[in-house]
N, C-alpha and C positions, 0 to 999 in steps of 0.2 A: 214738739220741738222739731224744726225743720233741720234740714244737711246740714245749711250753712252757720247754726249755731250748735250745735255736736262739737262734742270734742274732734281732733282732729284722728285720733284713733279709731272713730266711731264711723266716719263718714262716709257716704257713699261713692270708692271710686270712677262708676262711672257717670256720676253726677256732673252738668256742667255747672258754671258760676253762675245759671240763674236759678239753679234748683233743679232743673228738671232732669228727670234721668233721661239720658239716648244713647239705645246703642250704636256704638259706631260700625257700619257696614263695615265687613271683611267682603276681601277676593275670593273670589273659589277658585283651585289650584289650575282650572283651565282656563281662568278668564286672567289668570297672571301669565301663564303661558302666550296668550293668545296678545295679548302686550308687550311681550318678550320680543314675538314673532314677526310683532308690528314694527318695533322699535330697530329691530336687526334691519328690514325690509328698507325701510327710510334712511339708515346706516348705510346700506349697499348704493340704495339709489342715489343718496347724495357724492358718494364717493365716484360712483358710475358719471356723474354729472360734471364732477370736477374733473375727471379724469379726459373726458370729451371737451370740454371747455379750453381742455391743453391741448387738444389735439390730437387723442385717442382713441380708438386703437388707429395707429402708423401704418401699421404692418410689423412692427417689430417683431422676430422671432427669436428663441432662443437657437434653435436646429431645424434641419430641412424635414425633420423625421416627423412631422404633422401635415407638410406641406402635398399631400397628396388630397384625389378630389375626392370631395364632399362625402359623395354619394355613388352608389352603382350607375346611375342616370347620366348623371354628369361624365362620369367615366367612358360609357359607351360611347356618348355623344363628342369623343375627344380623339385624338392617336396617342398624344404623352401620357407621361407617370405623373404631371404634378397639374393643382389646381390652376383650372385657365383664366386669365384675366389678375392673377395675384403681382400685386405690385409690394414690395417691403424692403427690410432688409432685415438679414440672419445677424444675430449681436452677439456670439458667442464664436469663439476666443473675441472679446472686447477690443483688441489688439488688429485684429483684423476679420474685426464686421464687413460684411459687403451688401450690397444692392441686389436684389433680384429683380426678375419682371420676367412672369408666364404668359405667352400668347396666349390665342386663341382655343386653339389646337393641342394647350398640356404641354410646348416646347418652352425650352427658356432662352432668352433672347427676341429676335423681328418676328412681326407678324408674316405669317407663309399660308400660302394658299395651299387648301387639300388638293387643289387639281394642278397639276405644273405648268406653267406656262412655257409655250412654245417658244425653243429657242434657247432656254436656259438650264445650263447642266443642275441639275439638284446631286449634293453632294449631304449624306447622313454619316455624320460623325455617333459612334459609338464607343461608350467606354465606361469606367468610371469617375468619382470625381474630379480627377482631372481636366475629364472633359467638359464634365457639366461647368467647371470651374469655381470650384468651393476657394471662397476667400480673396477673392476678385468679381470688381462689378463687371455686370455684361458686357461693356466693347472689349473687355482686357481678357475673354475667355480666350482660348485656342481655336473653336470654330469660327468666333466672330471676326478675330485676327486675321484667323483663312479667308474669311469671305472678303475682308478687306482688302485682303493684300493680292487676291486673283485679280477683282475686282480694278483695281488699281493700274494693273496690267491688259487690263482691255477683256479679261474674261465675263462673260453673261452669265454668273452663277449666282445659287443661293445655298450657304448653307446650315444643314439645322443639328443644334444639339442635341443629341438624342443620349446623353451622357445623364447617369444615373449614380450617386455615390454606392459604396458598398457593392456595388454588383462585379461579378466576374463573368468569364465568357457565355457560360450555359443559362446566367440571365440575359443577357445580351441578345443570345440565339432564340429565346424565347420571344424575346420582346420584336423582334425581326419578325419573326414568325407571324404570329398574333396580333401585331401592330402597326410595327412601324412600313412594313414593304410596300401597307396600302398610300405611301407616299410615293409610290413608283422613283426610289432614288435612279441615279445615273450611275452612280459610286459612293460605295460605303468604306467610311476609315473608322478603322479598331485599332486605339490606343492603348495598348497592355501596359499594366501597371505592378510591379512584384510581388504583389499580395492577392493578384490574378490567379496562379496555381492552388497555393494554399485555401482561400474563399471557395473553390470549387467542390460545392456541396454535394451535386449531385451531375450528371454527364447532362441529362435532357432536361433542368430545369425545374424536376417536380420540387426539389426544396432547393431554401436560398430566398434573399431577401424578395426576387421579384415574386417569387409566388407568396412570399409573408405580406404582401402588400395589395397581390390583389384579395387574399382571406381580412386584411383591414378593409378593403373598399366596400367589396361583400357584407360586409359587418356594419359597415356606417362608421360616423364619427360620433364617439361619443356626445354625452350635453358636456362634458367637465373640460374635451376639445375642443368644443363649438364656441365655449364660454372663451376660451384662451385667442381662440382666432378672430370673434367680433367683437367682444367688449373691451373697455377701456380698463376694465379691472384686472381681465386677463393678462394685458400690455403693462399694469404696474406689478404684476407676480413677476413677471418672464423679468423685468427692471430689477427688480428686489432679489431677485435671485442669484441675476446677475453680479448686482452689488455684493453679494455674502461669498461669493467666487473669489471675486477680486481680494476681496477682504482675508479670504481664506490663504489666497496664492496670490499675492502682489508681483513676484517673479515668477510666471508662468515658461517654464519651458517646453517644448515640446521636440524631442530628438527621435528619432524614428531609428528601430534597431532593424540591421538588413534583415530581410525574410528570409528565413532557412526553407527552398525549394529543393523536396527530394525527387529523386527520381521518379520514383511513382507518381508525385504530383508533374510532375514535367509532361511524363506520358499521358495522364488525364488530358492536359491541358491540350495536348497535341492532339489527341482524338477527336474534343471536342472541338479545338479549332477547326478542325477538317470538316466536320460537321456544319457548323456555321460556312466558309466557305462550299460547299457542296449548297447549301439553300441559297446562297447567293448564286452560284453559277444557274443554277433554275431557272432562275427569273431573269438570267443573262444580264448581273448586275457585278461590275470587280469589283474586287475587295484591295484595299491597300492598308498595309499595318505599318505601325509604328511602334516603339516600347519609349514611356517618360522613363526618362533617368533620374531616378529617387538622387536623395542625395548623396549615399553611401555610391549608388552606380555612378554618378559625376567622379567620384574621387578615386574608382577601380581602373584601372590602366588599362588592366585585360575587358572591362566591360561585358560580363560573364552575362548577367543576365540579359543585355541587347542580343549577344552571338547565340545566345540559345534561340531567342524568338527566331531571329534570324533565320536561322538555321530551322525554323520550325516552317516558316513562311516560305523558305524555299523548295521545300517538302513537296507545298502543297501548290506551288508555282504563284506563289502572290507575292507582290510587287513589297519590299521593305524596304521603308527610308530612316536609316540612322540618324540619332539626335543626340547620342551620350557625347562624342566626341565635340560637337558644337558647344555643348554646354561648359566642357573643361576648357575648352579655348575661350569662352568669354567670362568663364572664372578666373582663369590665371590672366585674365587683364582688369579683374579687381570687380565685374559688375558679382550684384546679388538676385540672382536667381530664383529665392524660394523666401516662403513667408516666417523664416527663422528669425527669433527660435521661438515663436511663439505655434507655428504649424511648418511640415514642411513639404506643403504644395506649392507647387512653383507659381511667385505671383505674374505679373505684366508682364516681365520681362521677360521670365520666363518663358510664358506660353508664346511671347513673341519668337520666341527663337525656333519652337517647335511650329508654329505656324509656317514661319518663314523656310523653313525646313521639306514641311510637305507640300509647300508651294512650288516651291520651288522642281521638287522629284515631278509634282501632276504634269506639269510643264513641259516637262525634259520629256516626258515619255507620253504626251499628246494625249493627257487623260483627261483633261481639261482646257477646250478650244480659246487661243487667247487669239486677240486683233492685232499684228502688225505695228507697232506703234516704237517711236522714238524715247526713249526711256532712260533713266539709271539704274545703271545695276550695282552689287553690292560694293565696289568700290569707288562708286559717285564717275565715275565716266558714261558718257553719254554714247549710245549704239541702239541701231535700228534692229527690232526684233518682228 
């Protein structure tokens, strides 16, 4: 009696309907694997495909805190901190995303030649983010401002941001050192910012983010970096993440508490400011400073933290140009200043003012050669300068 007349309790289950028994092949647990692995692959790839198809990767970033180069290679081959040739924009506060764009060279902003052209004063702005100008696109920084607005006036300059977030003076001095002087500036301006004393890690540099960043360089960039920086899957993480932010904090505020500068820290600062000035007089290079007026320092009367700089810069015989008091004058006529309340770095306007500021002081005291020219000045009447 064959299977398929058996009772049905009898019959052969792996019989098929024409009688014949076959086994049915099983996977072996690595040939499922290896199916898995296939299947994820073509998962990726096609999401990689769509994501390029849109336009991916942009440049979007979420933070600057990647944006350093590649490689030791590329590094040496540079003067700046950040990858050269990076065009994108930073997407985080969402509120006030901005545009970047790295020359050649690692600076952010115009392309600049490593050798100077004769004729024209090079001017090296140092600082932190301020200067670099986090949350504003490049024409709206404070060096591009400056160079514009000399510029405008008949001056032959250029000048380059060499402004670094996070850093305080003894990165700075490092970066001068080791870097940046082989630009042979003409005049360097150092923008102190109130979180300048406190950040100072260390007097000569050895800790603190500039030296945490060349131990990243040295190190390389991760694959799980590399991945975030050129692929298009990277650019829908940094997207997606963004999105669970917003979702998280729809009202993002961001208020800056003033920074408690003790004494002690007053005094670091001032040593090490001396320091920095003493390498600059070496290489027969002035120094001009300035301090940003946070926004707590807009609304101080006494403007404690300006008169202290001040008062440190005159210490050391270098030139200070006040910018608190401009800022409260064009506050109490209604304009806004800073990227509140979502950050509060001072946006366009801001930096205009602080441009228009040191432009103005270079001038007055013939640190920067202008042309003779027919002109307005700040109250729109017209005079030969």
């Amino acid at each position: 009696m064959s299977d398929a007349d058996a009772p049905p309790e009898t019959r052969n289950p792996d019989a098929d309907e024409t009688g014949e028994d076959q086994q049915r092949p099983r996977l072996s647990a690595g040939k499922k694997l290896a199916f898995a692995g296939v299947a994820c692959v073509l998962v990726v790839a096609g999401l990689e495909l769509v994501g390029r198809l849109a336009g991916m990767p942009s440049g979007a970033m979420r933070t600057l805190s990647k944006l350093g180069p590649a490689d030791q290679e590329t590094f040496e081959s540079t003067v700046g901190m950040w990858q050269p040739g990076f065009e994108g924009r930073i997407t985080w506060p969402i509120e006030v995303a901005y545009d970047v764009s790295i020359n050649r060279l690692g600076f952010r902003g115009d392309e600049v030649r490593r050798e100077k052209t004769p004729g024209v004063t090079r001017i090296l702005c140092i600082g932190d983010s301020t200067t670099f100008g986090s949350h504003v696109d490049d024409p709206d920084t404070y060096p591009a401002q400056l160079q514009a607005r000399l510029r405008e006036r008949g001056a032959r300059v250029e000048v380059i941001n060499g402004g670094h977030p996070a850093w305080s003076i003894s990165d700075e001095h490092r970066f001068l050192v080791e870097r940046a002087m082989v630009m042979k500036p003409d005049l360097v301006l150092l923008l102190f910012c109130d979180n300048d004393p406190p950040g100072l890690e260390s007097l000569d540099g050895s800790r603190g983010p500039y030296a945490r960043k060349l131990k990243e360089i040295r190190e390389g960039r991760s694959l799980a970096d590399s991945l975030r920086f050129y692929s298009a899957l990277g650019e829908m993480e940094t997207r997606l993440a963004i999105a669970i932010k917003m979702a998280r904090n729809k009202q993002r505020e961001h208020h800056l508490a003033p920074a408690e500068i003790s004494e002690e820290q007053w005094s670091r600062y001032s040593q090490a400011f001396g320091g920095l000035v003493e390498t600059c007089r070496a290489a027969k290079v002035p120094v001009v400073a300035a301090a940003f007026p946070q926004i707590q320092e807009s609304e101080d009367v006494e403007q404690r933290a300006e008169t202290k700089v001040a008062a440190i810069a005159s210490a050391a015989g270098v030139p200070f140009v006040p910018i608190a008091a401009r800022f409260r004058a064009a506050e109490a006529k209604g304009a806004k200043l800073y990227n509140l309340p979502a950050d509060t770095h001072a946006n366009a306007e801001g930096n205009g003012i602080i441009a228009r500021a040191i432009a103005e002081a270079l001038i007055a005291r013939e640190l920067v050669p202008v042309k003779p020219s027919t002109a307005r000045d700040e109250t729109g009447s017209s005079k030969t300068r």
